[in-house]
KELOMAR-263298 format. One record per residue (C-alpha): residue number from 1; residue in one letter; x, y, z. Coordinates in pm, 1 decimal. Example, Ala and Ser with C-alpha at 12.3 -4.5 7.8 and 13.67 -1.06 7.14 Angstrom:
BEGIN
[1 "a" [1230.0 -450.0 780.0]],
[2 "s" [1367.0 -106.0 714.0]],
//
This chain:
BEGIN
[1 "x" [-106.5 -373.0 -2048.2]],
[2 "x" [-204.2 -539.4 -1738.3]],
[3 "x" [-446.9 -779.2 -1931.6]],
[4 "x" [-783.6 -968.1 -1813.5]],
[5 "x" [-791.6 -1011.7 -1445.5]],
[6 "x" [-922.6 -1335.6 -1341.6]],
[7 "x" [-1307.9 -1290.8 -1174.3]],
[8 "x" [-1325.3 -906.1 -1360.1]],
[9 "x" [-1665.2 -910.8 -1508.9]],
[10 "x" [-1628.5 -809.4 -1910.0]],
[11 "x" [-1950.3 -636.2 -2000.4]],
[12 "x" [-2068.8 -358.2 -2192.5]],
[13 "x" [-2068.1 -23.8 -2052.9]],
[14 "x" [-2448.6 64.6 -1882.8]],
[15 "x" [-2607.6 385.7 -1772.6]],
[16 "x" [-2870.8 218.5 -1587.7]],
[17 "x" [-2951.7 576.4 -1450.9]],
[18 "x" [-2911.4 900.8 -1455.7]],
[19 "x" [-2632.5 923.3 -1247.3]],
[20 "x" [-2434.7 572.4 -1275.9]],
[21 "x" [-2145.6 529.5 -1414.3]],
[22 "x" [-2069.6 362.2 -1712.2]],
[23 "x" [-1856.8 76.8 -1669.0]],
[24 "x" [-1695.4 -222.1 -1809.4]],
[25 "x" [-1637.0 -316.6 -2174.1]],
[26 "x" [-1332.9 -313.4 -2367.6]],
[27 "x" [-1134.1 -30.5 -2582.1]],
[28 "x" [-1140.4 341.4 -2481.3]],
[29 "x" [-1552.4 314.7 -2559.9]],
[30 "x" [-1635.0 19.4 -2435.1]],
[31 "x" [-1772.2 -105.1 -2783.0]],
[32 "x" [-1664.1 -450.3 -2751.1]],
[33 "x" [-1814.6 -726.7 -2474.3]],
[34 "x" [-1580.7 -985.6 -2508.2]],
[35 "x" [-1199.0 -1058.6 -2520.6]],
[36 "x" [-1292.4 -1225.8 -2860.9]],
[37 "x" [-1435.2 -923.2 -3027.0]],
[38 "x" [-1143.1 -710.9 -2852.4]],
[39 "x" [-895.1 -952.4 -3016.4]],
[40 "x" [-979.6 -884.2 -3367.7]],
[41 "x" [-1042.0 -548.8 -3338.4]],
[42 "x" [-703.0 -436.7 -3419.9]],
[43 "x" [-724.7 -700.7 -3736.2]],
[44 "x" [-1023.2 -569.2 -3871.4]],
[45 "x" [-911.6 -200.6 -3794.8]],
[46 "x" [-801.6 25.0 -4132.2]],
[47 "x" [-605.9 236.7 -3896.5]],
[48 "x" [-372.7 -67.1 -3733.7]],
[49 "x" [-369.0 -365.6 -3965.0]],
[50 "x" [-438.3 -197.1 -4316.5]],
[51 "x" [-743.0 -445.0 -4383.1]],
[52 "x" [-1014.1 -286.6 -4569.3]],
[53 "x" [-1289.1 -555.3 -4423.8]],
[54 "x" [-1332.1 -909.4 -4274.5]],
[55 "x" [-1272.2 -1084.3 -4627.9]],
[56 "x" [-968.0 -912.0 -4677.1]],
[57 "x" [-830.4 -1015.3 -4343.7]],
[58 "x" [-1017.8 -1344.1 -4382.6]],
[59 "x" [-809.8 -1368.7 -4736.2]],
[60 "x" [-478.9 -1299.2 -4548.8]],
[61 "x" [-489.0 -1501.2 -4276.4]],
[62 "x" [-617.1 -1820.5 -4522.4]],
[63 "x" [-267.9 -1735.2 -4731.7]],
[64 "x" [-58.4 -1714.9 -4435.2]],
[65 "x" [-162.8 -1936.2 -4214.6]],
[66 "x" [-396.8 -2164.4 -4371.9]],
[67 "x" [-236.8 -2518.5 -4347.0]],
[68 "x" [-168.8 -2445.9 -3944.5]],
[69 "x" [-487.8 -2327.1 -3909.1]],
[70 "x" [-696.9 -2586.9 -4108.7]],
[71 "x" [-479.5 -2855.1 -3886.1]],
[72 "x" [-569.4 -2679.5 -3574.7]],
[73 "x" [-951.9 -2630.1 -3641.0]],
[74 "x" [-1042.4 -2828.4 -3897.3]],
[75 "x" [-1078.8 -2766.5 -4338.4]],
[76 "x" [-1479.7 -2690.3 -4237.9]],
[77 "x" [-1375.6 -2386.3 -4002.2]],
[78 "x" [-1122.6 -2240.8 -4210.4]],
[79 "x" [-1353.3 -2244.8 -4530.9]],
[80 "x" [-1613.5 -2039.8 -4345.6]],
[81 "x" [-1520.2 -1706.0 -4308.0]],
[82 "x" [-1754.0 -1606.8 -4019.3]],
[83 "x" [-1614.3 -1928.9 -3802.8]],
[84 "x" [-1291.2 -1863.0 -3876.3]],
[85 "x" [-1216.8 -1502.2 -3806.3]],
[86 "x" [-1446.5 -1618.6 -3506.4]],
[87 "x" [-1228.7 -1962.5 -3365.6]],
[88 "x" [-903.3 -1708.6 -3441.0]],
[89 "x" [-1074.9 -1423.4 -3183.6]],
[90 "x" [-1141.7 -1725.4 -2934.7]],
[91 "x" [-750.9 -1834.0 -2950.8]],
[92 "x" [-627.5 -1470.3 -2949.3]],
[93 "x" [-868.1 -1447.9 -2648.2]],
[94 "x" [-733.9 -1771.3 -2480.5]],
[95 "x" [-345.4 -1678.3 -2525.2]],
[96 "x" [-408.4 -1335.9 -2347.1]],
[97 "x" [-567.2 -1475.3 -2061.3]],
[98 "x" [-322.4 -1830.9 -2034.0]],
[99 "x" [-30.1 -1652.7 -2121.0]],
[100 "x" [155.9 -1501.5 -1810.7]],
[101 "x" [309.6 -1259.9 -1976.4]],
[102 "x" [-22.1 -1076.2 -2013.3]],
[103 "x" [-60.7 -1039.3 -1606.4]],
[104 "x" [271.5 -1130.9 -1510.8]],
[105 "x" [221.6 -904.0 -1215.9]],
[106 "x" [572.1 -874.9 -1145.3]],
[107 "x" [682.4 -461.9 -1100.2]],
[108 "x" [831.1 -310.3 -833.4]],
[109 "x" [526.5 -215.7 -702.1]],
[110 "x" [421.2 -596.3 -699.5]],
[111 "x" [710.1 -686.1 -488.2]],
[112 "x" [659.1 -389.5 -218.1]],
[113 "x" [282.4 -517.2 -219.4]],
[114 "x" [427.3 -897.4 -129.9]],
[115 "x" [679.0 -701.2 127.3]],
[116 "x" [966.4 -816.6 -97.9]],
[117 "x" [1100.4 -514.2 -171.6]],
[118 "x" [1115.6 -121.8 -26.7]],
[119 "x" [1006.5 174.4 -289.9]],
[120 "x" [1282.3 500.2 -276.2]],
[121 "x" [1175.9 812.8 -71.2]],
[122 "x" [1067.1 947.9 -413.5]],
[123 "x" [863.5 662.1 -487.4]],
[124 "x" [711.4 652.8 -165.3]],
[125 "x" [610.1 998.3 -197.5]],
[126 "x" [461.0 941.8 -539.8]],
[127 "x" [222.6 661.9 -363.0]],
[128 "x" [106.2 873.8 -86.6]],
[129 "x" [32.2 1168.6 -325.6]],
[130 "x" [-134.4 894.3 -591.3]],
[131 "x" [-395.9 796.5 -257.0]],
[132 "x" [-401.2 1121.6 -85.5]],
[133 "x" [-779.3 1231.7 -192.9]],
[134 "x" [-689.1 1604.4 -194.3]],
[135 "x" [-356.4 1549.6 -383.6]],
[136 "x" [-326.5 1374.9 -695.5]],
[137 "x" [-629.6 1187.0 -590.5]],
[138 "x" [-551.9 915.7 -899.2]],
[139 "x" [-642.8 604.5 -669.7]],
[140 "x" [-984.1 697.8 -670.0]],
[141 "x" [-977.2 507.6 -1022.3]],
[142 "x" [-639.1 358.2 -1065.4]],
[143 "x" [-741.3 119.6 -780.6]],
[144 "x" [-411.2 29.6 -639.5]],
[145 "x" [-479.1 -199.1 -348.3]],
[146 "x" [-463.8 -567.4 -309.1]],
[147 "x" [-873.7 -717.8 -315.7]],
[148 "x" [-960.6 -887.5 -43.7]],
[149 "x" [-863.9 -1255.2 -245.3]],
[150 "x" [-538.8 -1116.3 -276.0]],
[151 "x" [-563.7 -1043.9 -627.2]],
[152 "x" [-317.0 -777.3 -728.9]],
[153 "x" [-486.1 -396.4 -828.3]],
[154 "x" [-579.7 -357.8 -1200.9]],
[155 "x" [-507.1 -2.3 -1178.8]],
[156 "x" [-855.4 88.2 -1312.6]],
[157 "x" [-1209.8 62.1 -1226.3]],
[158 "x" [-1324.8 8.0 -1539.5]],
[159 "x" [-1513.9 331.9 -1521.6]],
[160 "x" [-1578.3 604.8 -1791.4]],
[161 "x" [-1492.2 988.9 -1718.4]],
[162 "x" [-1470.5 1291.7 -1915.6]],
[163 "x" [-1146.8 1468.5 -1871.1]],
[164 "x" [-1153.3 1731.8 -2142.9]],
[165 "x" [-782.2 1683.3 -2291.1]],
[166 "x" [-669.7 1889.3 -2542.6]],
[167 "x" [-719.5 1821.4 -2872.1]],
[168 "x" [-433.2 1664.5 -3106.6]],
[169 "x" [-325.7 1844.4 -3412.0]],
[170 "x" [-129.9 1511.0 -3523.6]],
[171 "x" [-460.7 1328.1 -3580.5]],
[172 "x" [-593.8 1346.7 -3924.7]],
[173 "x" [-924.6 1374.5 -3856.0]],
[174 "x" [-898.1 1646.1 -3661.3]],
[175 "x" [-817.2 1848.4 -3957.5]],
[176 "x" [-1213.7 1890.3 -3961.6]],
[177 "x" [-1355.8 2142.9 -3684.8]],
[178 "x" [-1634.8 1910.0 -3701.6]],
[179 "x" [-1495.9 1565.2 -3606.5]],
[180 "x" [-1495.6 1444.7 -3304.4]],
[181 "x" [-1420.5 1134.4 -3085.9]],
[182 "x" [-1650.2 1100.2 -2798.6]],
[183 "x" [-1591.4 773.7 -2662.1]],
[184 "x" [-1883.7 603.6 -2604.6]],
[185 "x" [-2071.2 802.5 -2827.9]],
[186 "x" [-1862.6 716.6 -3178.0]],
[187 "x" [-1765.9 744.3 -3375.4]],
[188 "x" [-1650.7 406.4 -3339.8]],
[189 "x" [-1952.7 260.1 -3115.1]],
[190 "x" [-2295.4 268.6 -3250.8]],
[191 "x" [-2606.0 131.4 -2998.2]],
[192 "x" [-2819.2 212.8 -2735.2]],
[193 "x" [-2569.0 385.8 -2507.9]],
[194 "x" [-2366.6 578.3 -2784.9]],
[195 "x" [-2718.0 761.9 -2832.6]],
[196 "x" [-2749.3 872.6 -2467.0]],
[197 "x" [-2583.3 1224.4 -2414.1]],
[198 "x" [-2434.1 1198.6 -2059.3]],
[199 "x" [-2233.2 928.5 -2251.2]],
[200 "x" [-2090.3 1146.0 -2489.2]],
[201 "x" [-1702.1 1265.5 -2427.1]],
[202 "x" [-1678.0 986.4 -2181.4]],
[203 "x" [-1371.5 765.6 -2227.1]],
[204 "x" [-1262.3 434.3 -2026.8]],
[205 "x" [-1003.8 457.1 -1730.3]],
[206 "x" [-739.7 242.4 -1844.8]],
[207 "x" [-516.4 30.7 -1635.0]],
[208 "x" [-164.6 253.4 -1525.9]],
[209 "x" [55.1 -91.5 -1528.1]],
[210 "x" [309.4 -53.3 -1797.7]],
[211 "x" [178.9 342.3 -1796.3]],
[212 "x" [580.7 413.7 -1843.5]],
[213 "x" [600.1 207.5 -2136.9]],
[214 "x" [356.1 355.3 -2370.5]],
[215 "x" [482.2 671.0 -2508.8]],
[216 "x" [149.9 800.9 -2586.3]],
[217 "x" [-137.0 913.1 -2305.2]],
[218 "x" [-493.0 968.1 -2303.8]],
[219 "x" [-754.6 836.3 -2555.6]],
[220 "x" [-632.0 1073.0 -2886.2]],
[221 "x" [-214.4 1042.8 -2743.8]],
[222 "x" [-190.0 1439.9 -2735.1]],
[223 "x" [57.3 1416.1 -2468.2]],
[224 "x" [423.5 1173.7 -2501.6]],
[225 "x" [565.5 1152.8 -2124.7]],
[226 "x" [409.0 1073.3 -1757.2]],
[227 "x" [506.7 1441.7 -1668.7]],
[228 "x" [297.9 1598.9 -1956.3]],
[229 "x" [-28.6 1377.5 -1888.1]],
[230 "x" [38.8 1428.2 -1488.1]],
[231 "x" [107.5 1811.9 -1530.8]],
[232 "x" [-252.0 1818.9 -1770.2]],
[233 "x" [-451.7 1683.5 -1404.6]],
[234 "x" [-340.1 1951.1 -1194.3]],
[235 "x" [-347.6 2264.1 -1489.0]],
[236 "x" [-602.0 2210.3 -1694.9]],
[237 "x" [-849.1 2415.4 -1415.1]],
[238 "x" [-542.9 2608.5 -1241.5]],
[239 "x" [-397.3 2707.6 -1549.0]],
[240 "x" [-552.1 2650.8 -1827.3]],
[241 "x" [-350.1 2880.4 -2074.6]],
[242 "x" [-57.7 2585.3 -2062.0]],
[243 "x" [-308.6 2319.6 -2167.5]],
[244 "x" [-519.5 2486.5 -2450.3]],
[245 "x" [-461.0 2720.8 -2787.4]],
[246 "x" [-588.1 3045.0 -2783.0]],
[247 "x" [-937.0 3155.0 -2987.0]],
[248 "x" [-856.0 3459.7 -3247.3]],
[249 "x" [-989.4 3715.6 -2951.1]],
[250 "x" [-734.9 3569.6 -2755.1]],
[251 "x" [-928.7 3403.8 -2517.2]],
[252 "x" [-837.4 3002.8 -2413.0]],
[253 "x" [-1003.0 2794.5 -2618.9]],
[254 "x" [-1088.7 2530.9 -2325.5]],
[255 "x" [-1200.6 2192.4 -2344.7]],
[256 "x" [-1127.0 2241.3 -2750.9]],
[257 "x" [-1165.9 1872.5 -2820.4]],
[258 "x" [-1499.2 1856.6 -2678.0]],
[259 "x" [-1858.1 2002.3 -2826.7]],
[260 "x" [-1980.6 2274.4 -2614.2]],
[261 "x" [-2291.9 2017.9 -2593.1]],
[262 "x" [-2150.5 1759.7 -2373.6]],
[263 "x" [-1911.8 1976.7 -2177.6]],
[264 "x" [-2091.6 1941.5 -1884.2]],
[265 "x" [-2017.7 1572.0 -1888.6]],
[266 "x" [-1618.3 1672.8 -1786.0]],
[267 "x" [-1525.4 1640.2 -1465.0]],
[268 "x" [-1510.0 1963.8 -1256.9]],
[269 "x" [-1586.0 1789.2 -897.6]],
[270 "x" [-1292.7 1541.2 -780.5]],
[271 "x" [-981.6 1669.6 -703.4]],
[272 "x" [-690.5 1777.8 -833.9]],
[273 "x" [-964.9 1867.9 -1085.8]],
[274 "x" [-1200.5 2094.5 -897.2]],
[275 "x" [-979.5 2401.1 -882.7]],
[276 "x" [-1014.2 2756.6 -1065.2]],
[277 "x" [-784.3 2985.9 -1280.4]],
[278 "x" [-559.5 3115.3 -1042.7]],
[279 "x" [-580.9 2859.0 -767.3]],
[280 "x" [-222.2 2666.4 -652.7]],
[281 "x" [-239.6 2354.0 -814.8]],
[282 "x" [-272.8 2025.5 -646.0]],
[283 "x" [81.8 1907.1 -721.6]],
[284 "x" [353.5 2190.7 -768.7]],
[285 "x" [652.7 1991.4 -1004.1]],
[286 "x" [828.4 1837.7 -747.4]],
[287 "x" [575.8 1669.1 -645.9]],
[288 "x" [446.5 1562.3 -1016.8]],
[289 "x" [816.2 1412.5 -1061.3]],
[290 "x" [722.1 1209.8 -747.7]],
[291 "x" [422.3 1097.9 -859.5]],
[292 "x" [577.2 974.6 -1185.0]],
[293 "x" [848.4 819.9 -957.4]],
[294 "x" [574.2 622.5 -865.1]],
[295 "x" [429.6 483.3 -1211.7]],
[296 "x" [746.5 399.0 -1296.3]],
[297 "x" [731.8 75.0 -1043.4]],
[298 "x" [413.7 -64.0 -1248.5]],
[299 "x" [665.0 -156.5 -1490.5]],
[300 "x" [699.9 -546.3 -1557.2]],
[301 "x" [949.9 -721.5 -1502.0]],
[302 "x" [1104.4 -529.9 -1229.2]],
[303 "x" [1205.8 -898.9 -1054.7]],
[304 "x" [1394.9 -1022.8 -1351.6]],
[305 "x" [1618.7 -726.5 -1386.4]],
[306 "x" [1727.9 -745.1 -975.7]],
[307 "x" [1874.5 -1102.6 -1061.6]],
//
């Protein structure tokens, strides 16, 4: 992950109208405003640390680490539950954004932005095809430009945007017709903007630094390598037959993992995703093995391994 950028605004995704976008928050719905609450989300998660609730991991942590911690913040801290789980979020919090490691920015890509390095002809390619608006068209949220303090890109916008990928047999849940994830709208966000429709389906753009890394793509992992999730872009309109299961009739059950109610929240307008059945599609193959070329120099520690 490319971790918190220094002078990015952490906020809570808005809809202040009917046509902004929400932005800003953290985890693929935005749910949480601060690094703090992202921290301990994972902790407090059944899915990713096996604790039921906060005493549990409260209980745990105490066990483990209670000597260090009581040292570090004091015996009053650790035997309140609500300020410790909370001073152990603010640490968390404070190593991701001290620690290099977290925004090392040190690819490839880092070094040809610094004029260090040259990318390959493939590589170069993949670039122009990631910018050109008509083409892969991915820079319009993977911002991948230096700001004008110098800062290196993010690789996101912190936007939200319905994409419509196909659903993942491999997810429990989805066992149920009925369940859904849709992002902002739950099932793992509950306020204000999880109630407003044009919310629902819509997931955050996450940063591509590391993309090559991760193994999984998308917000429910459905696809496992950069050509799969590139190849989705460019034939989920095109050629939609390759993306999505068939319906008993026969007919392609499109945009599967989405409630025909908030399928007109996907994205049909910006290219490469405003093409129809039949149409070429914005990248052919060679030119989706450039692209992925190309996310292969957001990979850290590209300096290190020249030495």
């Amino acid at each position: 992950m490319a971790g918190p950028v220094a002078g990015q605004p952490l906020v809570k995704a808005v809809a202040a109208a009917d046509n902004a976008v929400p932005q800003g928050g953290m985890f693929w719905d935005g749910r949480a405003d601060s690094l703090e609450d992202q921290a301990l989300g994972p902790l407090l998660s059944p899915f990713e640390m096996a604790n039921s609730d906060a005493q549990a991991l409260y209980d745990k942590i105490k066990a483990g680490y209670g000597a260090q911690l009581t040292a570090l913040f004091g015996k009053q801290v650790m035997e309140d539950q609500s300020m410790a789980l909370s001073e152990i979020g603010f640490a968390l919090a404070r190593y991701q954004v001290e620690d290099p490691s977290f925004h090392s920015y040190s690819s490839k890509y880092d070094a040809y932005l610094r004029g260090q390095t040259q990318l390959t002809p493939a590589e170069q390619r993949g670039l122009a095809l990631f910018d050109d608006p008509k083409k892969g068209n991915c820079a319009s949220c993977h911002l991948d430009k230096r700001g004008g303090d110098g800062q290196m890109p993010a690789f996101t916008d912190y936007e939200f945007e319905a994409l419509g990928v196909p659903r993942n047999p491999d997810i429990s849940a989805n066992a149920d017709r009925l369940y859904f994830d849709l992002g902002i709208c739950g099932p793992m966000r509950h306020d204000e903007f999880s109630a407003q429709p044009q919310n629902c389906g819509l997931f955050k753009t996450p940063t591509l630094r590391n993309v090559a890394e991760r193994g999984v793509y998308f917000h429910n992992g459905v696809y496992r390598t950069l050509e799969e999730a590139t190849r989705f872009y460019v034939a989920r309109d095109t050629d939609p037959a390759s993306i999505y299961p068939k319906n008993p009739d026969g007919s392609i059950d499109k945009f599967n993992d989405m409630p025909e109610a908030y399928r007109g929240n996907i994205d049909v307008i910006d290219a490469p995703m405003d093409r129809k059945p039949g149409q070429p599609p914005a990248l052919n193959e060679t030119e989706i093995g450039d692209v992925v070329a190309f996310l292969k120099t957001l990979t850290d520690g590209w300096g290190a391994q020249q030495r």
